[in-house]
Backbone bond lengths (Angstrom), bond angles and torsions (degrees), N, CA, C in turn:
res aa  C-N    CA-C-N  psi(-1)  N-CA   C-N-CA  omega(-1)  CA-C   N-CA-C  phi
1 X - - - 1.444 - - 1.520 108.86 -
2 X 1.427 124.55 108.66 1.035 136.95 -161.02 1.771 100.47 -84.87
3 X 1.138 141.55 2.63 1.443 137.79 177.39 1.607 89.18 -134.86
4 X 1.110 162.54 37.26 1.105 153.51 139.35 1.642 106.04 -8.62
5 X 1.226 116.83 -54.94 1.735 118.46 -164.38 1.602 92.20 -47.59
6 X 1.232 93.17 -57.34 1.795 108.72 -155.38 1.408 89.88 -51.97
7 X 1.134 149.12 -51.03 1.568 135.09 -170.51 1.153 106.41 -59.56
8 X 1.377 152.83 -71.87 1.394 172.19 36.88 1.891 104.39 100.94
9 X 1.298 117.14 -28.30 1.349 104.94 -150.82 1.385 100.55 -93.89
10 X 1.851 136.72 -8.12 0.902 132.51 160.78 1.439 118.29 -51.84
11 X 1.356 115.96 -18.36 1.618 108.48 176.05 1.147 128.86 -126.88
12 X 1.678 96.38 45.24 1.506 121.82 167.03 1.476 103.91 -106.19
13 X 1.351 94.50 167.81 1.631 106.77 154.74 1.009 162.15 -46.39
14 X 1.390 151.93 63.67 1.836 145.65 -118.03 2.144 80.44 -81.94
15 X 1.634 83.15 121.00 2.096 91.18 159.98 1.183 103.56 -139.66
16 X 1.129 110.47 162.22 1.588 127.81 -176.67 1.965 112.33 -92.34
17 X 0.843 114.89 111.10 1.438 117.00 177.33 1.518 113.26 -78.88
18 X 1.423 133.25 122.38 1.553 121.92 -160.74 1.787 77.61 -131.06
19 X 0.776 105.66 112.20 2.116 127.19 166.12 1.028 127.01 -170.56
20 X 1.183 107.32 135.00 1.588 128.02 -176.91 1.622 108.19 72.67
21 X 1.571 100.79 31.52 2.011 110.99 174.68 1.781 108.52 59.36
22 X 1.347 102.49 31.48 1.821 133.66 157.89 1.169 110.19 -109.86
23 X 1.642 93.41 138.80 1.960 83.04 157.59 1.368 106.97 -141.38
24 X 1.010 118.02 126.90 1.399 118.87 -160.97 1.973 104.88 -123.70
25 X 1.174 123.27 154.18 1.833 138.16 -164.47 1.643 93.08 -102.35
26 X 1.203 111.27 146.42 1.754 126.30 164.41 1.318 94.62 -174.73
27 X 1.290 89.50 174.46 1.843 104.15 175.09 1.250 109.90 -113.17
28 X 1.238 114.14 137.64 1.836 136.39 157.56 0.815 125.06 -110.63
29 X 1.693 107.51 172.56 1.750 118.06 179.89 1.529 94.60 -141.81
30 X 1.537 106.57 108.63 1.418 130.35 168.13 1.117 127.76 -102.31
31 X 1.723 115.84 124.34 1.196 113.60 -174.80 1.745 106.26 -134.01
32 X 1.401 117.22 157.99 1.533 112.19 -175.60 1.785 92.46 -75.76
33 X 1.210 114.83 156.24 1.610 131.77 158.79 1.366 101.83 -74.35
34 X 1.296 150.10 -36.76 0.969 137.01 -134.59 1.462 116.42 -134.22
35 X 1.746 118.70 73.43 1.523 130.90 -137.32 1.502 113.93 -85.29
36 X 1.348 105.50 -1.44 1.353 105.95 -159.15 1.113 116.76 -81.80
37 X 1.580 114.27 -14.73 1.356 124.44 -167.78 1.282 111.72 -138.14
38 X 1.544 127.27 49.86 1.490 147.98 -150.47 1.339 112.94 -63.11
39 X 1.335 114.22 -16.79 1.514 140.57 -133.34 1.915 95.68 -106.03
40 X 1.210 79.40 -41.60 2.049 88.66 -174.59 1.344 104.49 -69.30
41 X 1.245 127.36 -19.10 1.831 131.31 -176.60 1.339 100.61 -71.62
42 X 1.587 122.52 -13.91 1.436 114.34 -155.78 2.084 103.06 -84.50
43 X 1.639 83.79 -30.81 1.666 104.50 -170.07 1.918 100.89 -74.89
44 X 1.144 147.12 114.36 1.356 152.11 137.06 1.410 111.91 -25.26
45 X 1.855 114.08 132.06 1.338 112.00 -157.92 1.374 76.39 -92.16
46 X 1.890 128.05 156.78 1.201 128.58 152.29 1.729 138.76 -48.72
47 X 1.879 103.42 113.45 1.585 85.36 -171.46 1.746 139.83 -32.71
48 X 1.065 99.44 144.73 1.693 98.14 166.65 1.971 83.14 80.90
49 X 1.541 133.57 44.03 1.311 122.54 164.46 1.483 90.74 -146.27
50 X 1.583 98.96 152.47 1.832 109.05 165.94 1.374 102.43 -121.49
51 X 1.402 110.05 128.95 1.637 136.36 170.08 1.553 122.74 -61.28
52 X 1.390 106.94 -37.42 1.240 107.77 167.82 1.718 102.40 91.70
53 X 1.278 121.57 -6.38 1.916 123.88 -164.35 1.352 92.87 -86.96
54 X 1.222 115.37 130.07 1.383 143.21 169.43 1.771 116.07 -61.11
55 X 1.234 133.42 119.30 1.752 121.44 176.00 1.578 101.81 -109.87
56 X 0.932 130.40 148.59 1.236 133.81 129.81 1.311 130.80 -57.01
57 X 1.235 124.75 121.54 1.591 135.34 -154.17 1.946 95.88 -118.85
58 X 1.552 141.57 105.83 1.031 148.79 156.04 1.714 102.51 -87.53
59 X 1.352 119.91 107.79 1.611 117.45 147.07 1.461 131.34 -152.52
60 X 1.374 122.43 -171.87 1.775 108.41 -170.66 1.940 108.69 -50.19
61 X 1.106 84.49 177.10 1.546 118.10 -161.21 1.571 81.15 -76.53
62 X 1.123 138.64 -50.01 1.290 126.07 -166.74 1.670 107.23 -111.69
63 X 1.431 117.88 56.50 1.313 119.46 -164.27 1.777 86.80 -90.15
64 X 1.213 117.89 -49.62 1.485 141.89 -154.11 1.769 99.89 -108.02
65 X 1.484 120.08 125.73 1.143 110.10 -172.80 1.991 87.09 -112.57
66 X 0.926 129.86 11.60 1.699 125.09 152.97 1.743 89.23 84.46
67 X 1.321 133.54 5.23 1.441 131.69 153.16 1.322 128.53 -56.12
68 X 1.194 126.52 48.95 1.904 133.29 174.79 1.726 101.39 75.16
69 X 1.365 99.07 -131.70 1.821 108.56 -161.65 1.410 89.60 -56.67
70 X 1.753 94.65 160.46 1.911 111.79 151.97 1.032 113.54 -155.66
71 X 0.862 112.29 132.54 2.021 116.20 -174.76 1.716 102.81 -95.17
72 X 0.968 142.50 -176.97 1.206 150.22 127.37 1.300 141.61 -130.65
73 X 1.305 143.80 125.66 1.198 150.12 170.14 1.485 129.20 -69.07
74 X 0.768 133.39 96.71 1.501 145.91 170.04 1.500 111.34 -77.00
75 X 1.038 170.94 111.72 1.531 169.48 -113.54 1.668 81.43 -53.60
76 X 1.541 109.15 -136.26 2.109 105.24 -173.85 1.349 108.36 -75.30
77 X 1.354 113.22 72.27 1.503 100.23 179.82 2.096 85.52 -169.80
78 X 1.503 102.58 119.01 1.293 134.67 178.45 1.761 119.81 -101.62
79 X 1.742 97.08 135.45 1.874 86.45 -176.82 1.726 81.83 -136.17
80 X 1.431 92.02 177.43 1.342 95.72 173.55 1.813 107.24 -117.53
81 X 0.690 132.11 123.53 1.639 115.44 173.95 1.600 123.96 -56.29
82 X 1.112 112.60 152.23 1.619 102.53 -167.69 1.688 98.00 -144.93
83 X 1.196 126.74 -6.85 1.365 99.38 128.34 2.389 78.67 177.76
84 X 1.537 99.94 174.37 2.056 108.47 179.37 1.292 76.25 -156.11
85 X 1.536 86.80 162.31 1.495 150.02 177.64 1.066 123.54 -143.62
86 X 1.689 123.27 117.09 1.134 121.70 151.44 1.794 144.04 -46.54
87 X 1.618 103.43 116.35 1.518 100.34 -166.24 1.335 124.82 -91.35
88 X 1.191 133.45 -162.64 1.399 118.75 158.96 1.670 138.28 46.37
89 X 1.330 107.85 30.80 1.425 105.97 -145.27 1.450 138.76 39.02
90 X 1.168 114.77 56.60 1.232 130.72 179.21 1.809 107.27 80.69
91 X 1.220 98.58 5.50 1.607 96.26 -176.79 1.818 109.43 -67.55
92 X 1.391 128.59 -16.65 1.565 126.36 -155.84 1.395 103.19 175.43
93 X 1.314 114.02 126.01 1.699 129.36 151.54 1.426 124.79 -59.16
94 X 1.319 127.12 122.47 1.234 110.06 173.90 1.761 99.23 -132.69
95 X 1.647 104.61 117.40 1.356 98.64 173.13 1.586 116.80 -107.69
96 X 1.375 105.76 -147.87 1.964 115.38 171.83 1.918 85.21 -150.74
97 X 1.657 73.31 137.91 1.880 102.44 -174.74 1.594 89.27 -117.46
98 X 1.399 94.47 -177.80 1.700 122.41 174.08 1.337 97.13 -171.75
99 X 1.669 100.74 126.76 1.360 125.90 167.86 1.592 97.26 -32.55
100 X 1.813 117.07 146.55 1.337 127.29 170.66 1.582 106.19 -127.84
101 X 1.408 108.53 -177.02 2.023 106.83 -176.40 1.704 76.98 -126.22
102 X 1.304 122.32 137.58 1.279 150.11 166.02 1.495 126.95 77.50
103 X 1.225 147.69 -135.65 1.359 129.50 178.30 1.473 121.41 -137.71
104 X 1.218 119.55 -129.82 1.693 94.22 -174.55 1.652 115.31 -80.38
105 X 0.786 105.42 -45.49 1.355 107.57 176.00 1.911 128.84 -56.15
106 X 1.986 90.93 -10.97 1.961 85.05 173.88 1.160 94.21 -122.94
């Protein structure tokens, strides 16, 4: 099934994609990389600080148009992208984020 996302993506996350001085809405499925300690995601890092925790970022095929930086927005909660790949034969993006301090524009 070559659109798999598209079935699936109602029960992701609505984020805002801010690249290339756009910001454009889709849905994702974000998860931390780093499971061992699930418990620390629950606590909010203090404004104006970066955590440094890595997410896994799942979204459409055209979430990311491959134009330099991208931040993303998740409701109050900012990552920076750090690098995607197209999966599945073009069916889904799957990149790696890291928590950021402010929103698209810092």
């Amino acid at each position: 099934m070559r659109d798999w996302f598209g079935a699936v993506s109602a029960f992701g996350q609505e984020i805002c994609v801010c690249q290339g001085g756009e910001a454009r809405k889709c849905r994702a499925f974000i998860q931390p990389l780093s499971l061992t300690e699930p418990e620390r995601d629950a606590y909010p890092t203090p404004a104006g600080m970066r955590d440094g925790r890595k997410y896994l970022i799942i979204t459409a095929p055209d979430a990311f148009d491959g134009g330099g930086r991208a931040v993303i927005r998740c409701g109050e909660r900012s990552f920076e992208l750090l690098r995607w790949e197209k999966m599945g034969g073009g069916s889904h993006c799957e990149g790696i984020m890291r928590s950021k301090a402010g929103g698209c524009g810092a």
